[in-house]
PAMARKOL-177090 format. One record per residue (C-alpha): x, z, y; residue in three letters. Coordinates in steps of 0.02 Angstrom, whole numbers, padded with zeros to 5 digits, always signed. Example, Ala and Ser with C-alpha at 12.3 -4.5 7.8 and 13.67 -1.06 7.14 Angstrom:
# PAMARKOL-177090
+00615+00390-00225ALA;+00684+00357-00053SER;
This chain:
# PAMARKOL-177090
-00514+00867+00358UNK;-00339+00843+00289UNK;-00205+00806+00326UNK;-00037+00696+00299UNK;+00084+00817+00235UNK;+00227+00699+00237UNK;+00255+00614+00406UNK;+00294+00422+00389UNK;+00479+00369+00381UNK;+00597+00235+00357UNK;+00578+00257+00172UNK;+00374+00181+00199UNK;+00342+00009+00202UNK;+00264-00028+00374UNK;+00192-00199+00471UNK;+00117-00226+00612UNK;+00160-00144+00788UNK;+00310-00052+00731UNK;+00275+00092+00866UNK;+00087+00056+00861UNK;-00023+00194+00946UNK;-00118+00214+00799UNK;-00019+00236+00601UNK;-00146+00194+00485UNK;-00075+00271+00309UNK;-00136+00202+00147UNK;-00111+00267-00034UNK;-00152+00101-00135UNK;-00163+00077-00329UNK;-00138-00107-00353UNK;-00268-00101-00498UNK;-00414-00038-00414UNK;-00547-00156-00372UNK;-00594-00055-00221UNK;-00430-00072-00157UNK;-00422-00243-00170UNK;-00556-00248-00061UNK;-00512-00119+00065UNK;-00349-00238+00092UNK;-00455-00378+00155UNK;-00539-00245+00274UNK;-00334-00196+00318UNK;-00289-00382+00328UNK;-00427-00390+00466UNK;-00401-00242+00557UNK;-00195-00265+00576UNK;-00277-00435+00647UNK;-00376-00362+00783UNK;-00260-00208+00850UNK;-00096-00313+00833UNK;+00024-00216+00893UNK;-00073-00066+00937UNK;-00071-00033+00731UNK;+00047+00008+00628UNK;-00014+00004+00453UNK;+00086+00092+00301UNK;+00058+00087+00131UNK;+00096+00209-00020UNK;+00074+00200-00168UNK;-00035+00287-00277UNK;-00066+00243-00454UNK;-00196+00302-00549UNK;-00115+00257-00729UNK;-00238+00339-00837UNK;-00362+00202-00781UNK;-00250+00080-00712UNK;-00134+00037-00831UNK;-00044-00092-00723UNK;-00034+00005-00570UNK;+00126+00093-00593UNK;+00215-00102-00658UNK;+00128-00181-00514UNK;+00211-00060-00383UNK;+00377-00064-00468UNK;+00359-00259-00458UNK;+00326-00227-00262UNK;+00464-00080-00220UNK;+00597-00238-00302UNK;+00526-00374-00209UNK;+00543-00214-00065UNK;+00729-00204-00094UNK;+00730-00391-00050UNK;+00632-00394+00095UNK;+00474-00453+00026UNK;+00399-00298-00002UNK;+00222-00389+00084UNK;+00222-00534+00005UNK;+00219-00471-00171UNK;+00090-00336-00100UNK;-00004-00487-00028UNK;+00011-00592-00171UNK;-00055-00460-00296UNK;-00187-00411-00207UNK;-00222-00605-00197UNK;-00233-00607-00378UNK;-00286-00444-00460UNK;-00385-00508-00588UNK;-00257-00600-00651UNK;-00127-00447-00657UNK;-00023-00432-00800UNK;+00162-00437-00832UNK;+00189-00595-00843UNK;+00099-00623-00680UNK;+00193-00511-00597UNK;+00375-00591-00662UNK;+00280-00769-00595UNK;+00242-00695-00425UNK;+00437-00637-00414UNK;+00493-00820-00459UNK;+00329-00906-00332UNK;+00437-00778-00192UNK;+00618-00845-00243UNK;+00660-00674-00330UNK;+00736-00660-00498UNK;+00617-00653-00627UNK;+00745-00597-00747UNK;+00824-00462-00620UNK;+00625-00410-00606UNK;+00586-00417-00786UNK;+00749-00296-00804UNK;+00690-00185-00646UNK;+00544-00181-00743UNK;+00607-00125-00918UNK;+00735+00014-00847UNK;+00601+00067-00718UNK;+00703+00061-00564UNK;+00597+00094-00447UNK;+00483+00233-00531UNK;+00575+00364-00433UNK;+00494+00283-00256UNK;+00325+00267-00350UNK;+00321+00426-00404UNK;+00363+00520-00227UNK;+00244+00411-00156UNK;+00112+00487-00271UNK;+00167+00650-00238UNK;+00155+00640-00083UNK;-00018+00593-00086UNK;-00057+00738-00183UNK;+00024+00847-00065UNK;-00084+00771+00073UNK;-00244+00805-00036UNK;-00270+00612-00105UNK;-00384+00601-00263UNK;-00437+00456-00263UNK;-00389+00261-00213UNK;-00415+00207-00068UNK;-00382+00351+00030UNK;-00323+00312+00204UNK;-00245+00435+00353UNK;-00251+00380+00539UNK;-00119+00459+00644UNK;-00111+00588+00534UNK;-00266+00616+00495UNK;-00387+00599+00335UNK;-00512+00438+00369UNK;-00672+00508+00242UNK;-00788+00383+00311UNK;-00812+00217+00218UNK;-00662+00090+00227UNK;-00770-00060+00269UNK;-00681-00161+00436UNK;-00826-00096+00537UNK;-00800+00103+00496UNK;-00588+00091+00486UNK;-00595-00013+00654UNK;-00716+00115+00735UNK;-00615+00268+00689UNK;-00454+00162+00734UNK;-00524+00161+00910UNK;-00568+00310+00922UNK;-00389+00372+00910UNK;-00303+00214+01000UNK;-00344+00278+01170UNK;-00299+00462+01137UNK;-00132+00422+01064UNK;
C-alpha cells in the first residue's frame, strides 16, 4: 500500500475539521467524470464525520486527456488566493459538462472575482507553479490515476463510493 510522500501543509487547501482525526487527501483532475462523482461521495462524507474529517484536495491533472484540467485548477488556485478556493472547486464540479474557458471566467464573475484579473491569471499561468507541485507530489506518492485518495496517510485502493470511503474512514477514526 502506498503511501503520502508529502505530508499535508498550509500550502493544501483543507475544509472540514481543521484538526480532524482522520485527513482524507485527494488528487482531483477537474475534468474527469469519475471525479466529479467521487466529489458528491466527498460532499457526503465531510457531512457525516464533521469535524472528525479533514478533507484536502490536490490537484492532479491528467492534460493529455483532460485538456481543461490544468485551466480549471489555475481558475481554482486564483479564486484560492481570494479565499474562495471551494467555491470555484464546488462550482466546477457543479458544472463539468459545461467546462470551458469561458465558463470558468463566468464562475469567477458568479463568485465576485475579477473575470479580467482571472482571464489574465489565466493567460500568464500564474498559478501553474502550485498545479504542477501538486502533481508532483502525487507522483511521488505513487498516484496514476484520478481519483486517487490517501486517509491519514495512507493509500485508499478500495472503490470511492460513500459506502467504501466512509467504511475505511472509520476504520481509522478510532485509531487516530
Amino acid at each position: 500500500m502506498s503511501e503520502l510522500r508529502v505530508p499535508v501543509s498550509a500550502a493544501d487547501h483543507a475544509r472540514g475539521g481543521a484538526d480532524g482525526r482522520v485527513v482524507l487527501v485527494e488528487y482531483g483532475d477537474y475534468e474527469c467524470p469519475y471525479c466529479r462523482v467521487a466529489h458528491s461521495e466527498v460532499l457526503q462524507l465531510g457531512r457525516h464525520f464533521g469535524d472528525d474529517l479533514t478533507i484536502v484536495f490536490r490537484h492532479f491533472p491528467l492534460t493529455e486527456i483532460h485538456p481543461l484540467a490544468e485551466p480549471a485548477a489555475e481558475a481554482a488556485e486564483f479564486a484560492g488566493a481570494q479565499g474562495r478556493f471551494w467555491d470555484m472547486h464546488d462550482a466546477i464540479y457543479a458544472h463539468q459538462d459545461r467546462l470551458s474557458l469561458p465558463f470558468l471566467l463566468g464562475a469567477a464573475r458568479v463568485l465576485g472575482l475579477s473575470e479580467r484579473d482571472c482571464a489574465l491569471a489565466l493567460e500568464a499561468k500564474t498559478y501553474a507553479p502550485k498545479i504542477a507541485q501538486d502533481f508532483l507530489s502525487g507522483v511521488r506518492s505513487g498516484v496514476n490515476g484520478t481519483p486517487t485518495f490517501f486517509i491519514n496517510g495512507r493509500r485508499h485502493d478500495g472503490p470511492f463510493d460513500y459506502r467504501h470511503l466512509a467504511a475505511a474512514v472509520e476504520s481509522v477514526r478510532f485509531r487516530a
